[in-house]
C-alpha positions as a Markdown table, in Angstrom:
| # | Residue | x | y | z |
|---|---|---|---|---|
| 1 | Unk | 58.9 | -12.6 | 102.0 |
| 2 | Unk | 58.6 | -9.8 | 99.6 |
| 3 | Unk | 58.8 | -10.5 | 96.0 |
| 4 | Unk | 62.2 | -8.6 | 95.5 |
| 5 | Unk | 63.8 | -10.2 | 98.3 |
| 6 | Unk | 62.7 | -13.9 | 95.9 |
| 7 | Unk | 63.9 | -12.2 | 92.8 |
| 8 | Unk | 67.4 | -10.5 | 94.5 |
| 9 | Unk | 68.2 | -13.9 | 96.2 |
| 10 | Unk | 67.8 | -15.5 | 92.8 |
| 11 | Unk | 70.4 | -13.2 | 91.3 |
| 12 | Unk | 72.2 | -13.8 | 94.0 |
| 13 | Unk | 72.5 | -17.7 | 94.2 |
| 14 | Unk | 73.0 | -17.6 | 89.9 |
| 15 | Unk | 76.3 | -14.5 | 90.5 |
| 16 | Unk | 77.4 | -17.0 | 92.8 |
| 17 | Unk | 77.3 | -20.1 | 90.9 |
| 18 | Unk | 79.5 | -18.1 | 88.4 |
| 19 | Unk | 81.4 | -17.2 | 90.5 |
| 20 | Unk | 82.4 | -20.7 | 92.3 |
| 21 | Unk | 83.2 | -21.5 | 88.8 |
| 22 | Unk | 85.3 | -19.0 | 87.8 |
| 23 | Unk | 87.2 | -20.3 | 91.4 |
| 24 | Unk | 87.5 | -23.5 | 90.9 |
| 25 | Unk | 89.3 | -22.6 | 87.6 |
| 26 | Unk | 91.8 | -20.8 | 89.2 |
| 27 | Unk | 93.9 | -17.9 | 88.1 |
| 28 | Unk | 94.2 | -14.4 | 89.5 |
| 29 | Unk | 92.1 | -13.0 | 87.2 |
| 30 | Unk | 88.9 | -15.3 | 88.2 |
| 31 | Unk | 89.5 | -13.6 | 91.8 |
| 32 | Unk | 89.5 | -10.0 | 90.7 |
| 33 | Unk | 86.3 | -10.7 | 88.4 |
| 34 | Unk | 84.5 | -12.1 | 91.6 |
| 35 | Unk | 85.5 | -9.5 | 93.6 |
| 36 | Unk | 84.6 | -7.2 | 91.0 |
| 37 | Unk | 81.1 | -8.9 | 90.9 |
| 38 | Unk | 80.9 | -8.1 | 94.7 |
| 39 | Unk | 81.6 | -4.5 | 94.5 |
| 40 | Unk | 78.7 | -3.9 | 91.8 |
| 41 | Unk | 76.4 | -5.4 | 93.4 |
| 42 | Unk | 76.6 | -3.4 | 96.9 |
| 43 | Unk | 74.6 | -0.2 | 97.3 |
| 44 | Unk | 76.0 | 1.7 | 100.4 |
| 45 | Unk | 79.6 | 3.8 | 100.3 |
| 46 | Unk | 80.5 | 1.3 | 103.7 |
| 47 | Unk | 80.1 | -1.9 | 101.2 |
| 48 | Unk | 81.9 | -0.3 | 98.4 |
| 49 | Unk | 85.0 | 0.5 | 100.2 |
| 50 | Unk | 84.7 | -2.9 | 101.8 |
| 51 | Unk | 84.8 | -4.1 | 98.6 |
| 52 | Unk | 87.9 | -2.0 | 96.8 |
| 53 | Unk | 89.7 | -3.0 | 100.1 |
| 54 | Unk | 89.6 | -7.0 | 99.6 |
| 55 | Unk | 90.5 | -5.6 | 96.0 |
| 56 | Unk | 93.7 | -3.9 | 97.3 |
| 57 | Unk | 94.5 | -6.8 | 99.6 |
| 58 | Unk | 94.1 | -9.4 | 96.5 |
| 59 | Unk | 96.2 | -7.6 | 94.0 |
| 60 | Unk | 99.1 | -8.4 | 96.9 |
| 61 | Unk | 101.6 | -10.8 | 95.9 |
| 62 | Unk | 102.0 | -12.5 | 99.4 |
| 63 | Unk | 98.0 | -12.6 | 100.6 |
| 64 | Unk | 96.5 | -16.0 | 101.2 |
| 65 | Unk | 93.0 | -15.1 | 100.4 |
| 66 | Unk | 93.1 | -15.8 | 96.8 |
| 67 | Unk | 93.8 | -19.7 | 98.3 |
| 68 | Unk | 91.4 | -19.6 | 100.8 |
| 69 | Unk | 88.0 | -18.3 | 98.6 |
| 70 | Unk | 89.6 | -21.2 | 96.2 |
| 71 | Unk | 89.4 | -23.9 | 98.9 |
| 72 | Unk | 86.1 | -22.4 | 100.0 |
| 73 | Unk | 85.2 | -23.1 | 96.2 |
| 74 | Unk | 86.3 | -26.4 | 95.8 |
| 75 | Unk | 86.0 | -28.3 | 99.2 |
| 76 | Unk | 82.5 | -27.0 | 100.1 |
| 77 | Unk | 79.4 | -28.2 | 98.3 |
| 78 | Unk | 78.3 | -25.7 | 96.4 |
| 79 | Unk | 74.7 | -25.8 | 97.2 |
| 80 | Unk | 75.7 | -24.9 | 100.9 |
| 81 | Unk | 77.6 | -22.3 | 99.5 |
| 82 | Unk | 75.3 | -20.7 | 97.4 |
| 83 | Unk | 72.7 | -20.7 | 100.5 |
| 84 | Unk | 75.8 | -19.2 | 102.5 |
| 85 | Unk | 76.3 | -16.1 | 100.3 |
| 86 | Unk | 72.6 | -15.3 | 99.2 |
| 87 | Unk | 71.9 | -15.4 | 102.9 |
| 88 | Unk | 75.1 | -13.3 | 104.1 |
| 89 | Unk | 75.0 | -11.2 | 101.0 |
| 90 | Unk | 71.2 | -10.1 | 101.0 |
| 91 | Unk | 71.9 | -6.6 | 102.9 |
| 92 | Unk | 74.5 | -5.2 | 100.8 |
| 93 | Unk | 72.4 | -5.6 | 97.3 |
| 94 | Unk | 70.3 | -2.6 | 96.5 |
| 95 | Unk | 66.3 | -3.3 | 97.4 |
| 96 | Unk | 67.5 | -6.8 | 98.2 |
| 97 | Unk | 66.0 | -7.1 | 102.1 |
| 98 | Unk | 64.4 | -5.3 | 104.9 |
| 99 | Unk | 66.3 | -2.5 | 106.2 |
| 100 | Unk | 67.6 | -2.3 | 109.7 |
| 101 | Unk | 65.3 | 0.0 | 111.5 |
| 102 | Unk | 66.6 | 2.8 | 112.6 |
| 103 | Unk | 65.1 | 3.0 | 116.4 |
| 104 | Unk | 67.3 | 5.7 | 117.6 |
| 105 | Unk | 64.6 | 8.3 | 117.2 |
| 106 | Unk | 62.3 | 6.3 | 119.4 |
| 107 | Unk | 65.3 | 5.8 | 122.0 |
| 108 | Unk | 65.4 | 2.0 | 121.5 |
| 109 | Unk | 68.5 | 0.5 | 120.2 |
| 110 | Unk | 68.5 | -0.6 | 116.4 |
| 111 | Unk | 68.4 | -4.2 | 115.6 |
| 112 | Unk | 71.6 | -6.2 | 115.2 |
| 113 | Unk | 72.3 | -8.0 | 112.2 |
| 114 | Unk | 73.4 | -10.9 | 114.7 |
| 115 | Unk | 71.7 | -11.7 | 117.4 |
| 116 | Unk | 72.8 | -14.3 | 120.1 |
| 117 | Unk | 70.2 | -16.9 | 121.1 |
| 118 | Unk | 72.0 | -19.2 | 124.1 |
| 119 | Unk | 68.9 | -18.7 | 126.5 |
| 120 | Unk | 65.9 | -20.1 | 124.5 |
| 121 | Unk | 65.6 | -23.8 | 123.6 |
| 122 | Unk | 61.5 | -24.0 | 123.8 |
| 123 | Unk | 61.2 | -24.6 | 120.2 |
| 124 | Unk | 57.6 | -22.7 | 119.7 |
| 125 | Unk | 59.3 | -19.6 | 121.9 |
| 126 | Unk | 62.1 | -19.9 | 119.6 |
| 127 | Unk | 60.7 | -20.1 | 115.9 |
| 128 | Unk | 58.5 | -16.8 | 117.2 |
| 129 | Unk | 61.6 | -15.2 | 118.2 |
| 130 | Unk | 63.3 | -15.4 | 115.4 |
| 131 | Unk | 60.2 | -14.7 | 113.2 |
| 132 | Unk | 60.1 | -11.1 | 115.1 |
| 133 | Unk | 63.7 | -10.8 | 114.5 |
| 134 | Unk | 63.6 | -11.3 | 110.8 |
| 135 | Unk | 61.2 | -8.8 | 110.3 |
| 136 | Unk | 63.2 | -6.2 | 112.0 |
| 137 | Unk | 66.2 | -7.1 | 109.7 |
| 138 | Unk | 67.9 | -9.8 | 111.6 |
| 139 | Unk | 70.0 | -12.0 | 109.3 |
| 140 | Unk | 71.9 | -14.2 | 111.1 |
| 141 | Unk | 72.1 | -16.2 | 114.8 |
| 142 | Unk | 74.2 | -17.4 | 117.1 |
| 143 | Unk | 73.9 | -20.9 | 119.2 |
| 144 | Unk | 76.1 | -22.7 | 121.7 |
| 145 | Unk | 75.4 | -26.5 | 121.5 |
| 146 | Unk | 76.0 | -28.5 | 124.7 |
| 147 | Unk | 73.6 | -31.4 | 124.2 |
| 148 | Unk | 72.7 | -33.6 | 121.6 |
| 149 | Unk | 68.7 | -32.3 | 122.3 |
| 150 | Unk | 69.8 | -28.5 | 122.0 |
| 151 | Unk | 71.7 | -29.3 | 118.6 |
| 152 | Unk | 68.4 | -31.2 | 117.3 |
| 153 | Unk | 66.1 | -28.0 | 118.0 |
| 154 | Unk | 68.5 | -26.0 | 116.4 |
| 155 | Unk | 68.8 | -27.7 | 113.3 |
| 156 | Unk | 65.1 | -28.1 | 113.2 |
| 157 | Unk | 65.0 | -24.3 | 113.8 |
| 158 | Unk | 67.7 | -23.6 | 110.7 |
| 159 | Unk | 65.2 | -25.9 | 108.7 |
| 160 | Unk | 62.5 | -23.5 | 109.3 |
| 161 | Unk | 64.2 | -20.5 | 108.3 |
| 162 | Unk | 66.3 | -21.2 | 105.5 |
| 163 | Unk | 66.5 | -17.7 | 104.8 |
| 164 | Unk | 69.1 | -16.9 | 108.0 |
| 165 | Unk | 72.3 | -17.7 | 108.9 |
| 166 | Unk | 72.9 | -20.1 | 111.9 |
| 167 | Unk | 76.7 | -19.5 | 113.4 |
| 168 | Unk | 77.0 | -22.7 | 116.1 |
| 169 | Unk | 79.6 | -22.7 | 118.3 |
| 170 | Unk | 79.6 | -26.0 | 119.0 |
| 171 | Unk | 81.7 | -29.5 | 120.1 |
| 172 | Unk | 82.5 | -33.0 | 119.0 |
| 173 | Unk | 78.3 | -34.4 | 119.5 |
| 174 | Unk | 77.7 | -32.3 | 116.7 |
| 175 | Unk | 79.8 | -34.2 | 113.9 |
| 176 | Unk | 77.5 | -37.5 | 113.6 |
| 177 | Unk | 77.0 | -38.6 | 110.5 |
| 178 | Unk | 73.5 | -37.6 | 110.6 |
| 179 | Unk | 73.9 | -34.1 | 111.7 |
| 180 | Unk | 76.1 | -33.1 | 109.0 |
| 181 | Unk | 74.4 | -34.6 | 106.2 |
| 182 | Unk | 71.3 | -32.5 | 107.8 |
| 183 | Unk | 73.4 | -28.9 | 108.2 |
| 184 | Unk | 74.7 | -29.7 | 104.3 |
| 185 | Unk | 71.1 | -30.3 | 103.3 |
| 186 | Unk | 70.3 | -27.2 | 105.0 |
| 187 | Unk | 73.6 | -25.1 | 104.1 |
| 188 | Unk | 72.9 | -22.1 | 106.4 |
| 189 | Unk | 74.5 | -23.8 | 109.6 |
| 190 | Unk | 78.0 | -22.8 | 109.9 |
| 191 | Unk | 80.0 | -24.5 | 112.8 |
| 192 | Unk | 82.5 | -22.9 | 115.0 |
| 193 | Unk | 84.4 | -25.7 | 116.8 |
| 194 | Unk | 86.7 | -26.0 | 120.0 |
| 195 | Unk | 90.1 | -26.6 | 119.3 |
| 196 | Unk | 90.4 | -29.5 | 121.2 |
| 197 | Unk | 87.4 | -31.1 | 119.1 |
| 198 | Unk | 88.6 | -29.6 | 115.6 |
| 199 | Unk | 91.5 | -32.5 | 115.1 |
| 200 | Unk | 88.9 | -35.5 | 115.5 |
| 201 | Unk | 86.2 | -33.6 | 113.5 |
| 202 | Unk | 87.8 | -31.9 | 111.1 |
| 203 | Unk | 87.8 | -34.6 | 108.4 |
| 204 | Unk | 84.2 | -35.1 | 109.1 |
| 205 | Unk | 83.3 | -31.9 | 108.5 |
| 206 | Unk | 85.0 | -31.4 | 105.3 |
| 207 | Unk | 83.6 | -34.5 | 103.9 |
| 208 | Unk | 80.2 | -33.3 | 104.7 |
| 209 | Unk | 81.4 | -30.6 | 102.4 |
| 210 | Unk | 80.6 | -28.2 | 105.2 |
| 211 | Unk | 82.1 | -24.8 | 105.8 |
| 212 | Unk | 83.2 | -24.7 | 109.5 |
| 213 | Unk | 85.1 | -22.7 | 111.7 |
| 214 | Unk | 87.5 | -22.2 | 114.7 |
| 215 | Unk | 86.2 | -20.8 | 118.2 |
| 216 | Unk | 88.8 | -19.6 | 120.4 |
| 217 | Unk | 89.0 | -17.4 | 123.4 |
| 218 | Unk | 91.8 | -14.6 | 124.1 |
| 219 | Unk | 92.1 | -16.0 | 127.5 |
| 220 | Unk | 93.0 | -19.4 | 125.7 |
| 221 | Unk | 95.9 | -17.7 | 124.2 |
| 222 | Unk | 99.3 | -18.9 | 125.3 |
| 223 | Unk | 101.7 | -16.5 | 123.2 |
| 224 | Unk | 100.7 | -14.6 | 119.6 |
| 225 | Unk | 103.4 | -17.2 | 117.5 |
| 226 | Unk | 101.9 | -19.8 | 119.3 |
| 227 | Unk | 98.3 | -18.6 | 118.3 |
| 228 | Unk | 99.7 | -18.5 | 114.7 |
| 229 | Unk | 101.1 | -21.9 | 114.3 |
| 230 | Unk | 97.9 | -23.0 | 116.1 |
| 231 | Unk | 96.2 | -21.1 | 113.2 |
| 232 | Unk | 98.3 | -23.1 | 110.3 |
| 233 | Unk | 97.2 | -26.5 | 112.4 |
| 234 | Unk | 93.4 | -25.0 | 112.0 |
| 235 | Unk | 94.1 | -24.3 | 108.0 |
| 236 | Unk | 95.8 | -27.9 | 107.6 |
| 237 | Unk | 92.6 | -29.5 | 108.9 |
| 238 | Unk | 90.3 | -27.5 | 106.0 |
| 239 | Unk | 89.4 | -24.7 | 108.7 |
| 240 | Unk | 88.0 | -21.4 | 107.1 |
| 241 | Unk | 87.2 | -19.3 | 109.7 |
| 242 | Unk | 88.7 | -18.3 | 113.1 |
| 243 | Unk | 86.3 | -16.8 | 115.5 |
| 244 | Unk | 87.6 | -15.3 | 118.6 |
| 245 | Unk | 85.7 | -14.0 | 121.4 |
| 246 | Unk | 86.3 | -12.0 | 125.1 |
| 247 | Unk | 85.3 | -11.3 | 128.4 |
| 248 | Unk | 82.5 | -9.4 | 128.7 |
| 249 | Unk | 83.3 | -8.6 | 131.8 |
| 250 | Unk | 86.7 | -6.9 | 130.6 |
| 251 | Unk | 86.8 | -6.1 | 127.5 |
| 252 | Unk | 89.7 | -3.5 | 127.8 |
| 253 | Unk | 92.5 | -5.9 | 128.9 |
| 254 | Unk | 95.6 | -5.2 | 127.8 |
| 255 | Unk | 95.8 | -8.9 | 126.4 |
| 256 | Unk | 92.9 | -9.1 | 124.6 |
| 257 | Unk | 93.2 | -5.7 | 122.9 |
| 258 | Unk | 97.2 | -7.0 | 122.0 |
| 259 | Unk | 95.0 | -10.7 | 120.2 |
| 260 | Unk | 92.6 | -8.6 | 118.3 |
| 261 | Unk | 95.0 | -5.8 | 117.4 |
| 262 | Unk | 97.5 | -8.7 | 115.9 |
| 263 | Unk | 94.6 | -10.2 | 114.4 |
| 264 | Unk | 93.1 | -7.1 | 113.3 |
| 265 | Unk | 97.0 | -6.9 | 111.1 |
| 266 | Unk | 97.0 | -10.3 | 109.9 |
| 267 | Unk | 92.9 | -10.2 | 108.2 |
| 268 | Unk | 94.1 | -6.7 | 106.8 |
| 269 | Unk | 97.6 | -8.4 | 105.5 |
| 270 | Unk | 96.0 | -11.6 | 104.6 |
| 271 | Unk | 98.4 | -13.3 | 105.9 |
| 272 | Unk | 97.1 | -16.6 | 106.6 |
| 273 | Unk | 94.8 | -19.0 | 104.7 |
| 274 | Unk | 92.1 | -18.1 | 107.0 |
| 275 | Unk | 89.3 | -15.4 | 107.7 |
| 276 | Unk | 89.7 | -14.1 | 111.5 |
| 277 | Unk | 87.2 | -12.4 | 113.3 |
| 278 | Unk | 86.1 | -11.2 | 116.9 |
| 279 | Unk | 82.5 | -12.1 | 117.5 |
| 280 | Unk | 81.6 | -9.0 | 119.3 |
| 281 | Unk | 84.1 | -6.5 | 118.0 |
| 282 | Unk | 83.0 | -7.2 | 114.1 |
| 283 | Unk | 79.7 | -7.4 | 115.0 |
| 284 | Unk | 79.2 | -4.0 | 115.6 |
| 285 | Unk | 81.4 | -3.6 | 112.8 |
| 286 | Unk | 79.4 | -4.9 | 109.9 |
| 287 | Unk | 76.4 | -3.2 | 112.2 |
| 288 | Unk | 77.5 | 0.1 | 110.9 |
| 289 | Unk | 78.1 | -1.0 | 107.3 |
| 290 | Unk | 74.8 | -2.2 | 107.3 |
| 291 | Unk | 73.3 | 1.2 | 109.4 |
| 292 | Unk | 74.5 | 3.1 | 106.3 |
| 293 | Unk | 72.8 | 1.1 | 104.0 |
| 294 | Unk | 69.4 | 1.7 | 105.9 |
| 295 | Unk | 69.9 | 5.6 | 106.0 |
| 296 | Unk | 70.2 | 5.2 | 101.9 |
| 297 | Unk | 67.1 | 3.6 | 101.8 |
């Protein structure tokens, strides 16, 4: 690792120490000076209007961010979170990591910030995967979890590059006692769990001081109010995160683009205690913001 990226994940970890403080003391004006931290730090025009956009949204008297960033800061250990940001956070600080190359010129496609990793489980084949992926800017990974011996390799994986970002879609095996204490030793495993599991793990989880998530499919979608009070169920249990992801296979249904449209509106409103993503849809999305970082550089 290069002796900027040491230095600029320093700065990092200490901003964010401040700035789970100023959290956990509460008041609108802590938010706006984190937020205000964020925005000075990023380099690229994408990250800056990223930034005065969460501004906008925060200075709105009915947005449920300013409670969710203050759970985040109180119910998560803040080690894990520390690790969590530095690690998330790297691209968008000036000089802070590698660039994503851009391959286009070569007629390759660039790297991905995210990179999904459900067929490998050798763990030699995947430590060198994910050693070449590093070096080409990859940041973060994601797993699905069946078995107790896939969750073990991953974990063990996460423990060898603390650096990255392990997203783990995953079910109830994964909420041992043992398991969490490891991925809040570790604090760069973030678990995105079923539904059905999240009730009978949830208070696990946010013992373990853990910041975990919600996987959902659009298919699993019964009606958009139900998905929403299903949502405030999700935020009751201490979840921070919904993930949603399609079908490959058709992503242009008129269903699915109705979900993500509606949840599009309600990240953009703020208008539930929790962050809502597609997995596939915003991951070419912060692929671009990150793109026009690396043609600053």
């Amino acid at each position: 690792m290069q002796i900027n990226t040491i230095y600029t994940r320093s700065v990092i970890q200490t901003m964010a120490g401040k700035a789970i403080r100023d959290l956990r003391s509460g008041g609108e004006r802590e938010l706006r000076n984190v937020a205000e931290l964020c925005k000075g730090c990023s380099a690229s025009p994408g990250y800056q209007t990223f930034w005065s956009l969460l501004e906008n949204i925060l200075r709105r008297p009915d947005q449920q961010y300013a409670a969710l960033l203050s759970r985040a800061a109180n119910d998560v250990d803040i080690n894990c979170l520390k690790t969590l940001i530095a690690n998330l956070g790297l691209h968008a600080y000036p000089n802070g990591s590698q660039p994503l190359p851009g391959t286009r010129e070569s007629g390759t496609s660039p790297s991905y910030w995210m990179e999904p990793l459900d067929d490998i489980m050798d763990p030699r084949m995947l430590h060198q995967q994910i050693s070449r992926l590093q070096k080409q800017g990859t940041s973060s990974f994601l797993f699905r979890a069946g078995q107790k011996p896939e969750l073990e390799t991953i974990l063990n994986i996460a423990g060898k590059h603390r650096q990255c970002v392990f997203f783990l879609i995953c079910g109830a095996e994964s909420c041992c006692r043992a398991y969490l204490e490891e991925m809040t030793a570790l604090g760069n495993v973030i678990p995105l769990m079923e539904y059905e599991t999240l009730a009978p793990t949830a208070a696990s989880l946010k013992q373990a001081g853990i910041l975990f998530g919600l996987h959902r499919r659009y298919c699993e979608i019964e009606s958009l109010q139900a998905e929403e009070n299903l949502l405030r169920q999700c935020i009751a249990l201490g979840c921070f995160l919904g993930v949603y992801e399609g079908s490959a296979q058709c992503p242009s249904q008129n269903w699915e683009l109705a979900c993500y449209s509606r949840l599009q509106e309600m990240r953009c409103n703020g208008a539930q205690e929790i962050f809502l993503a597609d997995l596939w849809r915003d991951r070419e999305a912060v692929q671009k913001l990150l793109e026009q970082r690396s043609g600053q550089v």
